[in-house]
N, C-alpha and C positions, 0 to 999 in steps of 0.2 A: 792779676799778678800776685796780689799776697794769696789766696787760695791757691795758686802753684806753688808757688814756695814754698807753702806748707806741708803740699803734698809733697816732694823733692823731699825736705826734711824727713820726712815719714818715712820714705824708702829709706836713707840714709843709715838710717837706726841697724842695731842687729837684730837678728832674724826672731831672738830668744823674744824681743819685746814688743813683736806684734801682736801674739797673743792677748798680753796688757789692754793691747788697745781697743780690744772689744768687753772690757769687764770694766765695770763700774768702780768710780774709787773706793766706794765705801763695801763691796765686795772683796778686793784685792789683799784689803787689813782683816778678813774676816777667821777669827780664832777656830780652828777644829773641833768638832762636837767634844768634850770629853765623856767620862764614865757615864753608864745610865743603867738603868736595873735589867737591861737585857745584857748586857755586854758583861755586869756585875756575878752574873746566874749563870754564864759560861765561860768567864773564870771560875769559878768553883767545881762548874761543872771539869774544866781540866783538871781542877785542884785532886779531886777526887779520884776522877779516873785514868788518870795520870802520875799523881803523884802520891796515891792513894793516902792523902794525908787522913782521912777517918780512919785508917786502920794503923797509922803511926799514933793517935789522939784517940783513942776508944769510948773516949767523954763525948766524943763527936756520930759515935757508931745510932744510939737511937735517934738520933733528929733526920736520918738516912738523907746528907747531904746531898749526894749523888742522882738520889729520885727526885728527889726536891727541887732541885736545881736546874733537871733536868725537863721536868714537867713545867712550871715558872717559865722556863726558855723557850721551850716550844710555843707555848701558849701566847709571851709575847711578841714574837716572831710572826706569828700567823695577824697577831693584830697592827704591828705594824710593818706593813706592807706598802711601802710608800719610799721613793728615792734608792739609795743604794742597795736597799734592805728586801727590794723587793727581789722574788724568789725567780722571777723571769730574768734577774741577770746570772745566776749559777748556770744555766745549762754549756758545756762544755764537753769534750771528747774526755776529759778527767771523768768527769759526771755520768757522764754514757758507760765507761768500762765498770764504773760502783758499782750501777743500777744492774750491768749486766751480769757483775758478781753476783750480787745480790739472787739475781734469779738461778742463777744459778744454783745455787746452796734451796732456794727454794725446790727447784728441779727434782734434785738430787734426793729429798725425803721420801719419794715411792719406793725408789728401789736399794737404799742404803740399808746396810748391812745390820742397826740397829735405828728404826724409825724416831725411835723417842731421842735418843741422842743427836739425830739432824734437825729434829724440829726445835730441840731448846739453844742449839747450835744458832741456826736459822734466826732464829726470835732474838739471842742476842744480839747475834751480827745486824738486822733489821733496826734495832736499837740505835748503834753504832753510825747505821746509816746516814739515819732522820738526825742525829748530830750534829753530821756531817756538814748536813745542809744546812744547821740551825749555826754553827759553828762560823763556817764561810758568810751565810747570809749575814750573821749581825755585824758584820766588819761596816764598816761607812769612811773610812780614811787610810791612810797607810799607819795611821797614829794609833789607828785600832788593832789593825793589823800585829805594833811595835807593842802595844798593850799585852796581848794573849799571846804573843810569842814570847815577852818577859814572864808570863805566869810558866807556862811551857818550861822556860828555864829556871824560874825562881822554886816552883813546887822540886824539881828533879836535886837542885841545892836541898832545899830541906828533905826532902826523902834520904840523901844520902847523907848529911848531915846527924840526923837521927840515927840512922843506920851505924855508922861510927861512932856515935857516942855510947852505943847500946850493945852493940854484936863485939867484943872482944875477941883478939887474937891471940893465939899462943902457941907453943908446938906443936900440939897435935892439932891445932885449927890453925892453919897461917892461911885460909883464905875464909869470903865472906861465901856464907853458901846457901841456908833457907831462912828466907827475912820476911817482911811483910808481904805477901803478895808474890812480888818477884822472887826468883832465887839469882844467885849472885851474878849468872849470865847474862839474866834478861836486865838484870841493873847497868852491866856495862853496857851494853846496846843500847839502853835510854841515857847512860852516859855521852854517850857516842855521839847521840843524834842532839844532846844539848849544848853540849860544849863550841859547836860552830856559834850557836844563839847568844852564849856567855860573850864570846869573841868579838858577835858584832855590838852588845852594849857597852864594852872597854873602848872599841876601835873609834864608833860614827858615834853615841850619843851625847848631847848635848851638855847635858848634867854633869855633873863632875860625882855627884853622889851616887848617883847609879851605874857609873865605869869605874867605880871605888869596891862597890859592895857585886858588881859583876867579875871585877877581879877576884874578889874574895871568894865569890860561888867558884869560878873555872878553879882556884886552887881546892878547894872541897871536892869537887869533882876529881881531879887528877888523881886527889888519893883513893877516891874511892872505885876510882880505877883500878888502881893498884892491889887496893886491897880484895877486890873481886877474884883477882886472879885468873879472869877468863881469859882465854887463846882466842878465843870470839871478837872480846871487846878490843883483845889487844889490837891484832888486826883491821877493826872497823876504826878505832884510833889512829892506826897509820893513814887508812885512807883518806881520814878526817883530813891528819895534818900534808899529806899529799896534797888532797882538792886546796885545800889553804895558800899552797905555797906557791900551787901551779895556776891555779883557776882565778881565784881569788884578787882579781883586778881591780875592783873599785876602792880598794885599799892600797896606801903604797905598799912596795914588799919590805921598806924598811920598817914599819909599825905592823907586818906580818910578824917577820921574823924576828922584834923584839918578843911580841905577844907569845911565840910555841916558844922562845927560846924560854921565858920564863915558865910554862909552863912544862918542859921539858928536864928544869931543873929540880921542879917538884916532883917530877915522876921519879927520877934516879933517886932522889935525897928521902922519899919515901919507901921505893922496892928493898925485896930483900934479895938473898943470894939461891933462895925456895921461889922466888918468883921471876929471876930468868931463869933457872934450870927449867921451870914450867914452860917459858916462853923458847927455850929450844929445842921440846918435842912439838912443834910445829915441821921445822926441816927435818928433822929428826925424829919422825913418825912409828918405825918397823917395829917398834915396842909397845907402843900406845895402844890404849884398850879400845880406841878409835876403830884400831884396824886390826886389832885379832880375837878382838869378844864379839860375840851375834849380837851384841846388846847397844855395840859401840856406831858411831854415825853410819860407816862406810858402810857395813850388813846392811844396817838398817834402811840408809838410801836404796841399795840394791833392792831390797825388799818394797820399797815406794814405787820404784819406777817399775817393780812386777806388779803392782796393783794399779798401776796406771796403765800399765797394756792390758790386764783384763779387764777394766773398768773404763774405758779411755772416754765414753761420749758423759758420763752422768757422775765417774767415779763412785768411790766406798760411799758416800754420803758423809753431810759436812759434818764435824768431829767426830767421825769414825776411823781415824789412821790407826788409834789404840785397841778399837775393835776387830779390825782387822789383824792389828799385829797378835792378837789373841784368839780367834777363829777361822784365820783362812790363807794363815803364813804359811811357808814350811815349817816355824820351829811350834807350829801351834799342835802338829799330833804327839811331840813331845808330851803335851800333859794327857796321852792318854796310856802312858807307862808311871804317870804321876810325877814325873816332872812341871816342875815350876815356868813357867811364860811368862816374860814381861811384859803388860802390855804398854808397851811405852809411846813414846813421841815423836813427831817424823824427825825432828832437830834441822829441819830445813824449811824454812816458809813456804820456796818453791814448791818443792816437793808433796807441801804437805796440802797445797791446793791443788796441785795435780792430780793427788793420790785421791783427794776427796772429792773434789768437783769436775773430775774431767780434764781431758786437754782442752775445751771448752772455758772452762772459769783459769787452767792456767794461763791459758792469753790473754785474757781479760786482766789477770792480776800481773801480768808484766805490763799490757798496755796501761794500767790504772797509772803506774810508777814512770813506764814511759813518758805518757802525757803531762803529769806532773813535771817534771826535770824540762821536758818541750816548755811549757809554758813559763817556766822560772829563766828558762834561757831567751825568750824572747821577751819577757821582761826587764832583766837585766841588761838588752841588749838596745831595748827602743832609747831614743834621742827623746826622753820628753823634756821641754822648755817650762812647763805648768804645774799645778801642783797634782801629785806630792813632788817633792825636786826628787829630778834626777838619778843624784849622787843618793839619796838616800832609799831612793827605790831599789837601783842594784846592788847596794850596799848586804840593805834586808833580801833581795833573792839571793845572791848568792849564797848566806848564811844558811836558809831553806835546802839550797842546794846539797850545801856540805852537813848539813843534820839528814835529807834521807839519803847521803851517799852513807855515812855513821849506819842507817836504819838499816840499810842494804843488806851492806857488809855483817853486818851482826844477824841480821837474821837470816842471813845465808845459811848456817848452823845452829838455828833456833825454830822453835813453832812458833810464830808471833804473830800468823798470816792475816788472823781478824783482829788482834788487839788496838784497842784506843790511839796507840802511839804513832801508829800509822795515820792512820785516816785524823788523827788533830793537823798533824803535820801537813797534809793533804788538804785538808782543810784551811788552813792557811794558806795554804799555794795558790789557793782556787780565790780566795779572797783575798789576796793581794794583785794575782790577775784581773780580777774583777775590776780592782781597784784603778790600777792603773791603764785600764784600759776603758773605764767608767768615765760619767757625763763629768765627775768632777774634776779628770784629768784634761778637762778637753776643753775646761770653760778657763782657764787660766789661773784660778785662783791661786795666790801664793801663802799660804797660814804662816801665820807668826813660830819662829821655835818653838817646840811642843816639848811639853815634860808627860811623864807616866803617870 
């Protein structure tokens, strides 16, 4: 009789604390790993290629943080190969579209229009890759996960921060234009895709110190939105604050819309009357050099999607769109009256992996993005009872979510197609997936609130 009763009791419980019932007590209290010199070596590694802080700090240029860090991480990656870390839990249909890119751009060097510029193309994206995976792999927690997605957001504060204090405006410059690395577009587009990150360390974390100084980075951010001045970021911005208002459910909507309202007010309290007339040649296009210089996006798209029908299985070869725009355009026998060609850029990420790798590598790189968004929605959406909680699992995907809808949008009218910012972001996705769907989600554990 008392062993029935005990069982009765057992049913009785909620559902959440059965799990409990098969972890040991002194498991149950058990603290999440913190920092460790792999995790330490790709934070930097973002620091770098990311927020390209050695080229804001030039004292930092010969110690070549970026190889360093990047070597360091690989190397202890490979050696520790044990629990979450081990590399048989990355394989995923995310992982499948990289790899497939990847080959792609390999492919693509026999018959590209200038070999040497697909193979250094190639080698760097390859780089990129091997990150990738070094990136996702050394995640072990959601706490790791919350780790590199703070540097994510904290490096893009300081990048813009420096930026600001250094790049002055005036009348004949009322926006920000060639800066370190970025020029002032590709700044708002990693605005874009950090600001949801800002959002979720105000909103869900613990600390009162770090939703203080996350506040402080989203107003830094906002200005230097502003001060960008791109019609890119502006729009990748809206759709940020759209997924926010609409999607954004593991938050109530009233600590939403406290959070854009504040930062909403920084945007108007910082624009000027030069930066909505900007933002009204968007509807108000027919004048815009967009759409009546060959130079401007619209020609130039035109001009992509002709290189991608005569190019459609292997493409121009990977970073040859400027080669092309200068040997095999229409406006390229222009210079043989000695006119001037620009060879410029596809200004569309789409397009620009279309143009180069085939409609082959363009599937792959919608799928890559697809399956990311897939997997942050089935994340955000599972019932977990265990650790990491819940609330804070969907918390951080949706965040993920609304930083590469930010990436999207912004690089809809950018070349950004192989840049770091992607695939970090991506990287993340994959090791939070990892995570949550990992032996340590399954074993019950509950960790203690976790600081950064």
């Amino acid at each position: 009789m008392p062993e029935q009763a005990r069982a009765v009791r057992s049913f009785d419980r909620p559902p959440q604390s059965l799990d409990a019932l098969s972890v040991p007590a002194a498991s149950r209290g058990a603290r999440p790993a913190g920092w460790d010199l792999l995790l330490g070596c790709v934070a930097v590694y973002i620091a770098t290629t990311v927020g390209r802080v050695h080229q804001l700090f030039p004292v930092l240029l010969p110690l070549k943080p970026a190889f360093v860090a990047a070597l360091l991480a690989v190397g202890l990656y490979l050696l520790q190969q044990s629990g979450q870390r081990r590399v048989q839990r990355l394989p995923s249909r995310t992982t499948f579209y990289l790899l497939g890119l990847l080959l792609c751009a390999v492919l693509s060097i026999p018959a590209a229009l200038n070999q040497g510029v697909a193979f250094y193309s190639m080698r760097d994206f390859a780089k990129t890759v091997l990150m990738y995976f070094v990136i996702a792999g050394s995640v072990r927690s959601l706490r790791d996960v919350e780790r590199l997605t703070l540097v994510y957001f904290g490096v893009t504060v300081v990048y813009t921060a420096v930026v600001l204090s250094r790049f002055q405006l005036g009348a004949d410059s009322w926006r920000l234009d060639r800066l370190y690395y970025y020029d002032g577009n590709d700044l708002a587009t990693l605005i874009a895709s950090a600001m949801p990150l800002g959002l979720y360390f105000v909103l869900s974390h613990r600390r009162t110190l770090v939703r203080v100084l996350a506040f402080v980075g989203l107003v830094v951010l906002a200005v230097g939105q502003i001060r960008s001045g791109s019609r890119g970021g502006f729009l990748a911005s809206l759709a940020v604050v759209a997924f926010v208002l609409l999607r954004f459910t593991a938050v109530p909507a009233r600590a939403r819309l406290a959070g854009l309202l504040v930062i909403l007010i920084v945007i108007f309290a910082a624009s000027s009357e030069k930066y909505w007339t900007q933002m009204q040649t968007i509807v108000h296009s027919s004048e815009d050099y967009n759409t009546t210089s060959d130079a401007g996006r619209m020609k130039t798209w035109e001009r992509g999607l002709g290189y991608m029908a005569s190019h459609p299985v292997l493409g121009v070869g990977a970073g040859n769109f400027a080669v092309a725009e200068g040997t095999i355009s229409p406006l390229a026998r222009l210079q043989e009256r000695g006119i001037r060609v620009r060879w410029g850029a596809a200004h569309n990420s789409f397009l620009q992996v279309g143009a180069e790798l085939g409609i082959p590598g363009l599937l792959l790189f919608i799928g890559l993005i697809a399956t990311a968004f897939t997997s942050l929605r089935r994340v955000a959406r599972r019932p977990l009872a265990a650790s990491p909680p819940a609330g804070d699992v969907s918390r951080l995907a949706q965040s993920l979510m609304a930083a590469l809808v930010g990436w999207v949008v912004g690089a809809f009218f950018l070349s950004l197609a192989y840049t770091d910012m992607l695939y970090t972001l991506v990287a993340l996705v994959v090791g939070l997936a990892k995570i949550a769907g990992g032996n340590e989600t399954r074993s019950g554990q509950r960790p203690r609130p976790s600081w950064i």
